[in-house]
C-alpha positions in Angstrom: 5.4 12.7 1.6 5.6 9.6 4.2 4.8 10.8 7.8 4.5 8.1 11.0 5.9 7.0 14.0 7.7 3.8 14.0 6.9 1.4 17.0 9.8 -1.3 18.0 7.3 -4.1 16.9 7.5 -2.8 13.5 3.8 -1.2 13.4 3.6 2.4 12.5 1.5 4.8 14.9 -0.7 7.8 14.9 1.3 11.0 14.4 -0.3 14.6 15.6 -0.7 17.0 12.8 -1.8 14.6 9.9 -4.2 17.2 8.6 -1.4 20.5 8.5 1.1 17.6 6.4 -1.6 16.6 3.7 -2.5 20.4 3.6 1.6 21.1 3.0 1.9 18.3 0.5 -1.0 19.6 -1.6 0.6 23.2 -1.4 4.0 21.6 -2.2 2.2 20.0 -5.4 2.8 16.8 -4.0 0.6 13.7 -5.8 0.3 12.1 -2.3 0.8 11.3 1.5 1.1 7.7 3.0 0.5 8.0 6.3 -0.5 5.7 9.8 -3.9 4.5 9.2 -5.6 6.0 12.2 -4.8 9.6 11.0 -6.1 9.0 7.4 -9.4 10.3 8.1 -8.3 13.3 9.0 -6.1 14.1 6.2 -8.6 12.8 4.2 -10.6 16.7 4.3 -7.8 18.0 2.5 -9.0 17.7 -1.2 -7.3 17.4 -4.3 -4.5 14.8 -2.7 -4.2 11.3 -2.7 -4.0 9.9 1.1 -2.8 6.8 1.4 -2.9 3.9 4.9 0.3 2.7 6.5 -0.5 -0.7 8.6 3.5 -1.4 9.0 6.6 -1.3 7.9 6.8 -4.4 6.0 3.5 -3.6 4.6 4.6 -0.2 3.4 7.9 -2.0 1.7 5.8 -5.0 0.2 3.6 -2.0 -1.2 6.3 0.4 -2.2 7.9 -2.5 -4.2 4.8 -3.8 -5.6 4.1 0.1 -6.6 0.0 -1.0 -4.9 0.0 1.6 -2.3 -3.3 0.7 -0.2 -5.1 4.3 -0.9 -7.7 5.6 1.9 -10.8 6.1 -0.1 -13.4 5.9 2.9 -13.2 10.0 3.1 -14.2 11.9 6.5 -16.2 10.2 9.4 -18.7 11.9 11.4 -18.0 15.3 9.6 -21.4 17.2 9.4 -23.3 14.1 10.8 -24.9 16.6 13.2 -25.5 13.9 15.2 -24.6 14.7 18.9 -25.5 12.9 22.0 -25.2 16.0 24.7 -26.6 19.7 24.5 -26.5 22.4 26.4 -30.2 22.3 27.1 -29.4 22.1 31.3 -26.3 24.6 31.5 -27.5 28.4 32.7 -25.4 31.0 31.5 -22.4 30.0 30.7 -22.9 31.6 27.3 -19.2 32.4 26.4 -17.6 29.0 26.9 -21.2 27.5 25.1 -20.8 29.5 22.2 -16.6 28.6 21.7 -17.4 24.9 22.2 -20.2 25.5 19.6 -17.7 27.4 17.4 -15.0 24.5 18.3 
């Protein structure tokens, strides 16, 4: 599967949804997805599929021809770090919208 949006320069951009295609793809029995490099992280917590980074156009015909696809081995950033920088130490009450962006 081969997701992206193409920019007039030739570059291919971020697309919304990256996550719901590699989930498809895997469902589909698919061996892999090739999409824009900023959304491989996030397809990258769908297991048991091969994700693979789009830079450009030319890049992903140079690749495609070679049969080299660059493949996005990095895996999930900041997933159950558990690092955050705020907390809702100060806010009183409130305890709805704390506990769905808690949840979120």
């Amino acid at each position: 599967m081969i997701a992206g949006e193409l920019s007039l320069d030739g570059r291919i951009r971020p697309i919304k949804g990256a996550l719901v295609l590699a989930a498809k793809a895997r469902e589909l029995g698919l061996s892999g997805v090739l999409l824009p490099a900023e959304n491989c992280a996030e397809a990258s917590l769908v297991r048991d599929i091969d994700i693979f980074q789009a830079v450009s156009l030319s890049q992903v015909v140079t690749d495609l021809k070679s049969g080299a696809l660059p493949l996005y081995a990095e895996g999930p950033k900041g997933i159950g770090a558990g690092k955050y920088s705020t907390d809702f130490s100060e806010v009183k009450g409130q305890w709805h919208a704390k506990r769905a962006l808690e949840v979120a």
